[in-house]
LUMNUKE-724286 format. One record per atom (N, C-alpha, C, O): x, y, z. Coordinates in steps of 0.02 Angstrom, whole numbers, plus 50000, padded with zeros to 5 digits. Layout:
! residues N
XYZ
...
This chain:
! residues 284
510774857948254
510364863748271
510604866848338
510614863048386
510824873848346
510854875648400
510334876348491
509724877248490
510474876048514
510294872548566
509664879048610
509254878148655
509834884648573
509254890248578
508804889848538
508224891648546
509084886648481
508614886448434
507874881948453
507304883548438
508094876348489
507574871448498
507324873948566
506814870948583
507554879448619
507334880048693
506784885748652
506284885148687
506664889048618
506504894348576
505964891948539
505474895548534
505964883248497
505484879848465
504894879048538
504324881148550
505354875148571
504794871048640
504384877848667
503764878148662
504774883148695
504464887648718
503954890848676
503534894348704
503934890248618
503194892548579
502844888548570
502344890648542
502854880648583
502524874648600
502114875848662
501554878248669
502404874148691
502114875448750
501594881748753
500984881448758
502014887548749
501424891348733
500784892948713
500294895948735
500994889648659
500194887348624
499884884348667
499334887048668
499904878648723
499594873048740
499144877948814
498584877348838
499864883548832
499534888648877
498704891748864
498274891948908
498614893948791
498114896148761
497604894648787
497174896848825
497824888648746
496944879748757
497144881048831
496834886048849
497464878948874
497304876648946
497124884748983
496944884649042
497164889648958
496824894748988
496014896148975
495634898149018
495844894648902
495324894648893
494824887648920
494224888448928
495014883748926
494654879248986
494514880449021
493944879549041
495084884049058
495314886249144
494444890549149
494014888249187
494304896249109
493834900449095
493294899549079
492844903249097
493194893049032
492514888649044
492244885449103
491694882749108
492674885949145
492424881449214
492654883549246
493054879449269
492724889249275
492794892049340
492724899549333
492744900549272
492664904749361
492514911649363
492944915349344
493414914049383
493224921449290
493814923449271
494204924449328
494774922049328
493984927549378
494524932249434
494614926449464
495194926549484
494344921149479
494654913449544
495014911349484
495434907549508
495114911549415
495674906749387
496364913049383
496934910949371
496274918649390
496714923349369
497084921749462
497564918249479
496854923749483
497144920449560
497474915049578
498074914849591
497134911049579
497574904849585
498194902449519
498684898849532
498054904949458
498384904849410
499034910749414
499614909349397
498874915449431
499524920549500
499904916749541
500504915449536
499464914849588
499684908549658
500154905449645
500734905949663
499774899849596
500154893449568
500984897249532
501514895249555
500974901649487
501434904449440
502124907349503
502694905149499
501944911749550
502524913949587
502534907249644
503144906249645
502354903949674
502614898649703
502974893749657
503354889849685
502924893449592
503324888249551
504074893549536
504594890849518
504054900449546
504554905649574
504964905749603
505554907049589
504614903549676
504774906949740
505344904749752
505694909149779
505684898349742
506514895449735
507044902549712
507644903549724
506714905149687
507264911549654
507224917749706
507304923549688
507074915649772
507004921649804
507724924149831
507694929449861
508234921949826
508674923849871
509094930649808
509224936349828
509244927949726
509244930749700
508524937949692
508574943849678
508024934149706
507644941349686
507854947549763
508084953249756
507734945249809
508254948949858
508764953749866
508904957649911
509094952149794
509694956649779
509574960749721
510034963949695
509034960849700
508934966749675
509024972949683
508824975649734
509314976349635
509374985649650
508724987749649
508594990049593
508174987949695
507644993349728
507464995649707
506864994949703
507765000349676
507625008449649
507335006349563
507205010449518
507325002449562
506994998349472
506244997949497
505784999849460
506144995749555
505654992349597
504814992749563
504424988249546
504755003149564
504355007449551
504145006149479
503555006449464
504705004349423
504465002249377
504264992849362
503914991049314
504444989949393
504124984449410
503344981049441
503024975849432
503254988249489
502444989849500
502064990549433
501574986949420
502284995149392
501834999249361
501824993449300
501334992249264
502384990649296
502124985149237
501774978749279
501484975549236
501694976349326
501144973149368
500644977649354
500604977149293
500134982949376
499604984549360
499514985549269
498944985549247
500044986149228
499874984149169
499514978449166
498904977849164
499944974049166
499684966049157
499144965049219
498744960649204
499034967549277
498504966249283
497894966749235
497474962249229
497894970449214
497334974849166
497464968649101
497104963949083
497954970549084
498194965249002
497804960249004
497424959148956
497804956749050
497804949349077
497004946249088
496764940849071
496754951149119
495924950749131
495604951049062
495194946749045
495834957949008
495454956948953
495414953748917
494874951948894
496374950048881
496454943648893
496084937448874
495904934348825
496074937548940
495794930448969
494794929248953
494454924148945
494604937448952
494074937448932
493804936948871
493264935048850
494494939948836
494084938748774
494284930048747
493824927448716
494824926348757
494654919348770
494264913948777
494184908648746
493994916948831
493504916848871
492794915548797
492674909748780
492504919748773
492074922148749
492254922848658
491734923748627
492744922548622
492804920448556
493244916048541
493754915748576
493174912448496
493314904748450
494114906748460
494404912148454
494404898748483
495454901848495
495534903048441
495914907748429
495114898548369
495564900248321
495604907548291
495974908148243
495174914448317
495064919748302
495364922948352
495624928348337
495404921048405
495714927148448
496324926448462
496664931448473
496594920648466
497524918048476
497924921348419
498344925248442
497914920748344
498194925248301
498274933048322
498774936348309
497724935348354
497754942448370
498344942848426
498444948948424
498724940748466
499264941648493
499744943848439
500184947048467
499834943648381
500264944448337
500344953948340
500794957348316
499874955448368
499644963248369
500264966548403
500524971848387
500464961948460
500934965248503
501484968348456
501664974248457
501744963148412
502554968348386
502394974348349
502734979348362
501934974748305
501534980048270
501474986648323
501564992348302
501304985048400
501144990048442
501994991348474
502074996548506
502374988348469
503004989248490
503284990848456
503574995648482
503514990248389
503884996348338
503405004648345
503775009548347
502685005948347
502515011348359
502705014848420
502845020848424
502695009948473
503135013548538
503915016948523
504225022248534
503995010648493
504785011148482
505005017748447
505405021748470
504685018348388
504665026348338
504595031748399
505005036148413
504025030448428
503765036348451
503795039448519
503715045348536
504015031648569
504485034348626
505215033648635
505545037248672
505395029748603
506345026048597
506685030248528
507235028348508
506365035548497
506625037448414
506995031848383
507595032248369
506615026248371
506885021148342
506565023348259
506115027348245
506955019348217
506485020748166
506385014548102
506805010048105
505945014148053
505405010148042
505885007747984
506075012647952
506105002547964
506614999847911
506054999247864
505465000947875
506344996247804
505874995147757
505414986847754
504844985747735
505904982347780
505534976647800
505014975947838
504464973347831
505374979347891
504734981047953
504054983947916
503504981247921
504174989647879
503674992347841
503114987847783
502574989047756
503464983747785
503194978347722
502674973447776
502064972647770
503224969747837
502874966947861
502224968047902
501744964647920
502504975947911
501894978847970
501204976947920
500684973847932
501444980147862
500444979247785
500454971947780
499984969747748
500754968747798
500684959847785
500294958547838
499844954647826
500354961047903
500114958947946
499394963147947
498924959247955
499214969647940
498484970847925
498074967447860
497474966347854
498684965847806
498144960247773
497964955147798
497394953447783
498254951847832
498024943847868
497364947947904
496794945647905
497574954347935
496894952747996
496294954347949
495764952447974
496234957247885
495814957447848
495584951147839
495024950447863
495864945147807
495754939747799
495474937947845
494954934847835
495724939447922
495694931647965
494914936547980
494464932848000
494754942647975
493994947247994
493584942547959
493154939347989
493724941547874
493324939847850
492974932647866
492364931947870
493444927547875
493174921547893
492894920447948
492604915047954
492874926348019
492634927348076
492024930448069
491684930348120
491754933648016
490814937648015
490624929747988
490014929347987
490914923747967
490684917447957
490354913448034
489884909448036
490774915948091
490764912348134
490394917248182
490114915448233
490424922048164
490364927948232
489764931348199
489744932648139
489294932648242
489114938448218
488914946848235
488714948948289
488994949448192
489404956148207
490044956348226
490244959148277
490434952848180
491194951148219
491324959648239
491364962148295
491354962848176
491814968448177
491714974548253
492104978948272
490984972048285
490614974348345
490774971648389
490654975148439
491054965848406
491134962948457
491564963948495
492164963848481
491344965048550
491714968748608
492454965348635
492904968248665
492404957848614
492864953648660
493324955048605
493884956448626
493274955148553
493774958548499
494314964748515
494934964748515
493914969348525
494284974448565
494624974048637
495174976248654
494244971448666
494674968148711
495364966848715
495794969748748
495444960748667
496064956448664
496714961648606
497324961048609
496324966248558
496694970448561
497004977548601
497454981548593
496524976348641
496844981148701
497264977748758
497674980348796
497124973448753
497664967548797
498394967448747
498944968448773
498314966048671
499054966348671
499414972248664
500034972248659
499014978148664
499394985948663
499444984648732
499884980448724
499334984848808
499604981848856
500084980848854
500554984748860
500104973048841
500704968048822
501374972848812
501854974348847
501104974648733
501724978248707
502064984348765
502624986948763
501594985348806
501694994848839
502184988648899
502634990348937
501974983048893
502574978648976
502974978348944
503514980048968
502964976748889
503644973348844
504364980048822
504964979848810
503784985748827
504354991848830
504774991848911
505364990348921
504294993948958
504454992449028
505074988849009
505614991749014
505034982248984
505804976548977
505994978248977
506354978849027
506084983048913
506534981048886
507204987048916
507764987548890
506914991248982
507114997849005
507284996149058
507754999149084
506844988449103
507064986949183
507794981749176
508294981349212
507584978049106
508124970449112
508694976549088
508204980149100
509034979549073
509614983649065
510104984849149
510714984549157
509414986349215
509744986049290
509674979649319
510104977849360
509044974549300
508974968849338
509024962149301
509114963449241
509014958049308
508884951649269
508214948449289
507794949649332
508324942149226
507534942549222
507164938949258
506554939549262
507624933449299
507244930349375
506884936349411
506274936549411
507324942149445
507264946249478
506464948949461
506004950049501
506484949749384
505914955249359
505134946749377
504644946149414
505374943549340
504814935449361
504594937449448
504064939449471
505204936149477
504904935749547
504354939549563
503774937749575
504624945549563
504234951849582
503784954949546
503324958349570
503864953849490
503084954349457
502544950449459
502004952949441
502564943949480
502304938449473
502004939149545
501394940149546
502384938849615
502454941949675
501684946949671
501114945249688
501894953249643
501414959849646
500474956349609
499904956849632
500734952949547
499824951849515
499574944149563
499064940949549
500014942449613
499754937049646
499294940649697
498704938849702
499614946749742
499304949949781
498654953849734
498054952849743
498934957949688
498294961649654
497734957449643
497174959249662
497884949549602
497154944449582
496804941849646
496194941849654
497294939549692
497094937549760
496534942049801
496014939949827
496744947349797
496384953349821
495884955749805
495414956949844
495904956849738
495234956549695
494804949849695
494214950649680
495044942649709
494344936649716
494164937249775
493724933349791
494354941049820
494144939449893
493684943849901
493124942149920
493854951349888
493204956349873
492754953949827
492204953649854
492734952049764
492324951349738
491924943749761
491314943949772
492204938849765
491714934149797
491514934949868
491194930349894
491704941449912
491204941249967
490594948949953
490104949949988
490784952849902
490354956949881
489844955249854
489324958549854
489984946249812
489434942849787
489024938049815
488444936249803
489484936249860
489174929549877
488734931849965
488154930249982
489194935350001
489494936250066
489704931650101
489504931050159
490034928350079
490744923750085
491134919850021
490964918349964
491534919250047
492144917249981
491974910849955
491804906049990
492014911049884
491654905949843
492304902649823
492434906449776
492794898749824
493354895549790
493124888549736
492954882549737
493234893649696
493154887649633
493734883149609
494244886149624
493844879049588
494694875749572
494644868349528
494374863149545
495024869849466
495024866049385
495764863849382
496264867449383
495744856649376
496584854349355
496834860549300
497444860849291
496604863349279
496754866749208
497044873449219
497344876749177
496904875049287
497274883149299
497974879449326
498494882549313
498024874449356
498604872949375
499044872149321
499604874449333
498964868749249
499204864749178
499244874549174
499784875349146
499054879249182
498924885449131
499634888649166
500134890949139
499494888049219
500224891849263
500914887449255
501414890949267
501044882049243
501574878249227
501664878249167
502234878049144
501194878449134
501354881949061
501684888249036
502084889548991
501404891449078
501734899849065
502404899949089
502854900849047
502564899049160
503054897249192
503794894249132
504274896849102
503484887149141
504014884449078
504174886849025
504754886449004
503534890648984
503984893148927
504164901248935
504524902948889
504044905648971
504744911148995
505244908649017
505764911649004
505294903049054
505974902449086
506564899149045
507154900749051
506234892548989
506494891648916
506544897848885
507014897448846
506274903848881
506064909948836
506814912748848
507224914348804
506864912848904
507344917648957
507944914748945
508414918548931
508034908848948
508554901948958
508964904048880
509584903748879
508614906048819
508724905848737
508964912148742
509564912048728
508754917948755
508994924348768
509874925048770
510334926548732
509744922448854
510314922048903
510844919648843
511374922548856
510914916248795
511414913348766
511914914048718
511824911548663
512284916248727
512914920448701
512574921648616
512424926848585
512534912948595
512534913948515
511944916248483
511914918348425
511454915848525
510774916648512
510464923148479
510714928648494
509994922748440
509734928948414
508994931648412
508594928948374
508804937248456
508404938348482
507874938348398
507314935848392
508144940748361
507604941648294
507684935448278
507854935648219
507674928648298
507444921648270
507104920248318
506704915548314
507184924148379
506784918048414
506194920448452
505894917448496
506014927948423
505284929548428
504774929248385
504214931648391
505144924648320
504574923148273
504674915148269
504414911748225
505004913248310
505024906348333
504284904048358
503844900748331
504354907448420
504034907848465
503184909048464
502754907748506
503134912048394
502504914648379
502164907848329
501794908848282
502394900948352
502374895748326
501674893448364
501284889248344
501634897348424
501124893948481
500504894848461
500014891548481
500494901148407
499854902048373
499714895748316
499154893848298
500194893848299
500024886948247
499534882248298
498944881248284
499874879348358
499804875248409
499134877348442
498774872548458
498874883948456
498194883548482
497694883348443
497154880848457
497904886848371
497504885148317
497124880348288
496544879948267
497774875648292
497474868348255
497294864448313
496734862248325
497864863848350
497504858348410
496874861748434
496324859348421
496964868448478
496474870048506
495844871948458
495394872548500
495644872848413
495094873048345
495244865348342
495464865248285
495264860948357
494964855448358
494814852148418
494384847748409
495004852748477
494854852948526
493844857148564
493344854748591
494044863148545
493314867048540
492974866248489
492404868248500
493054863548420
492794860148369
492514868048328
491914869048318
492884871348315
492754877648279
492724876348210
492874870748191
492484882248152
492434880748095
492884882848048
492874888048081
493214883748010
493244883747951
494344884247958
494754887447925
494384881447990
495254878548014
495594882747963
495824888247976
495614880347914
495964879247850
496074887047808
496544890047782
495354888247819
495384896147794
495814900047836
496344901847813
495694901247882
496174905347961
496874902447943
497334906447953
497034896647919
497684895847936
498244899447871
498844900747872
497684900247816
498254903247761
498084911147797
498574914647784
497584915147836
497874920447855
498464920547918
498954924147912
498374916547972
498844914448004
499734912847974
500244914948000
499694910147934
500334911647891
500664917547859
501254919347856
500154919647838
500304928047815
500614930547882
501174928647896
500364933547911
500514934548005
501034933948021
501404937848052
501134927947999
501884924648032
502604927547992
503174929148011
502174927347916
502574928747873
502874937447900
503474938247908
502514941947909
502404948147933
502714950047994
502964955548006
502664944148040
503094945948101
503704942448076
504044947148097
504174938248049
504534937848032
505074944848001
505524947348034
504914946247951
504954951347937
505074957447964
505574960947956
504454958948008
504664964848078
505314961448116
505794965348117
505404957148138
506034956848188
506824955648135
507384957148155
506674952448064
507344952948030
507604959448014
508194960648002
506894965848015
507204972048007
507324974948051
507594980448046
């Protein structure tokens, strides 16, 4: 097996495990003190790459901001909707991102829509039909629920950084873009718990869970494996973003048994569809 192949397996391992240890992180401690320290923790496990981020060409810089206040935003809704619906219903919905990135792609890049892609894009609104239906089981008023929308507005986000990429890594590499993005939402989350816990409290409330630390070494490790598979001559970017989308298997089952959610089994033949669907989008 090639040697991207498996940095490409682990890194959607891990991933998954990011999920579960974020949604802990969020059961026990306040969203904005885990988004902070979970910032903190993430660019100090960084900060070794500063001499390279240093040499960055500058003039990228401006778009490096603007995808930091993306993911600021991404990241909070996120985490909230996490936070507040069953993993095994809201982790599949990341699958949303490539769906929102071929529409960019058409409609700001004049890329255009193959026929696989086209197949997979209706594969993938059938699963979410499916995975709706087994969720008004668990939820109620799924189709109302706010944290729903949420997490799909988090991965149109996602997707709107993932364009940013795919426009900054062409002048910088991708330590450079880590540092400094990571750098910018440390100051933005930081900034925001300190106002908000002295607006609430009138003084700073620091809350702190082994689990935001496990959440930021998680993330950490699998971009930099993510990055590591990329980088590699033989490697192929359309295997190893539906590799990767393995992490949804991993929060699914472990984490739906972990939070002890219902009905596993049903979610997982829509979860396969999904997979099947993003597959598909990146072979075309």
């Amino acid at each position: 097996m090639h040697s991207w192949l498996v940095l490409a397996l682990v890194s959607g391992i891990v991933l998954g495990f990011f999920d579960i240890f974020r949604k802990m992180a969020t059961q026990k401690v306040s969203l904005i003190n885990v988004l902070a320290f979970y910032s903190m923790f993430s660019f100090l496990l960084l900060a070794y790459d500063y001499k390279n981020a240093l040499n960055m060409d500058f003039s990228i810089f401006p778009m490096i901001f603007l995808k930091a206040v993306i993911i600021y935003f991404c990241w909070i809704l996120g985490f909230l909707a996490f936070k507040h619906l069953p993993i095994s219903i809201v982790s599949p919905l990341k699958t949303l991102t490539p769906l929102f990135t071929i529409i960019f792609g058409i409609t700001l890049l004049g890329e255009s829509l193959s026929l696989l892609q086209g197949i997979g894009f209706i594969i993938i609104i059938a699963a979410y039909y499916m995975l709706g239906k087994n969720g008004k089981n668990e939820i109620k008023g799924f189709l109302k629920n706010k944290y729903l929308y949420l997490m799909v507005l988090s991965a149109f986000l996602s997707s709107l950084s993932g364009l940013i990429d795919k426009i900054a890594l062409k002048t910088i590499n991708s330590g450079q873009m880590q540092f400094w993005f990571m750098f910018l939402l440390m100051i933005f989350y930081t900034t925001t718990f300190f106002v908000t816990s002295y607006r609430e409290h009138k003084r700073i409330v620091i809350g702190f869970d082994y689990t935001i630390l496990l959440t930021s070494l998680a993330i950490v490790l699998s971009d930099r494996l993510y990055f590591i598979a990329v980088a590699m001559p033989t490697s192929q970017i359309s295997v190893i973003m539906p590799i990767r989308f393995i992490s949804v298997f991993i929060s699914v089952i472990l984490g739906g048994i972990i939070f002890k959610e219902q009905n596993l089994g049903g979610k997982m033949l829509g979860i396969c569809n999904m997979l099947i669907g993003v597959l598909l989008i990146f072979l075309g």
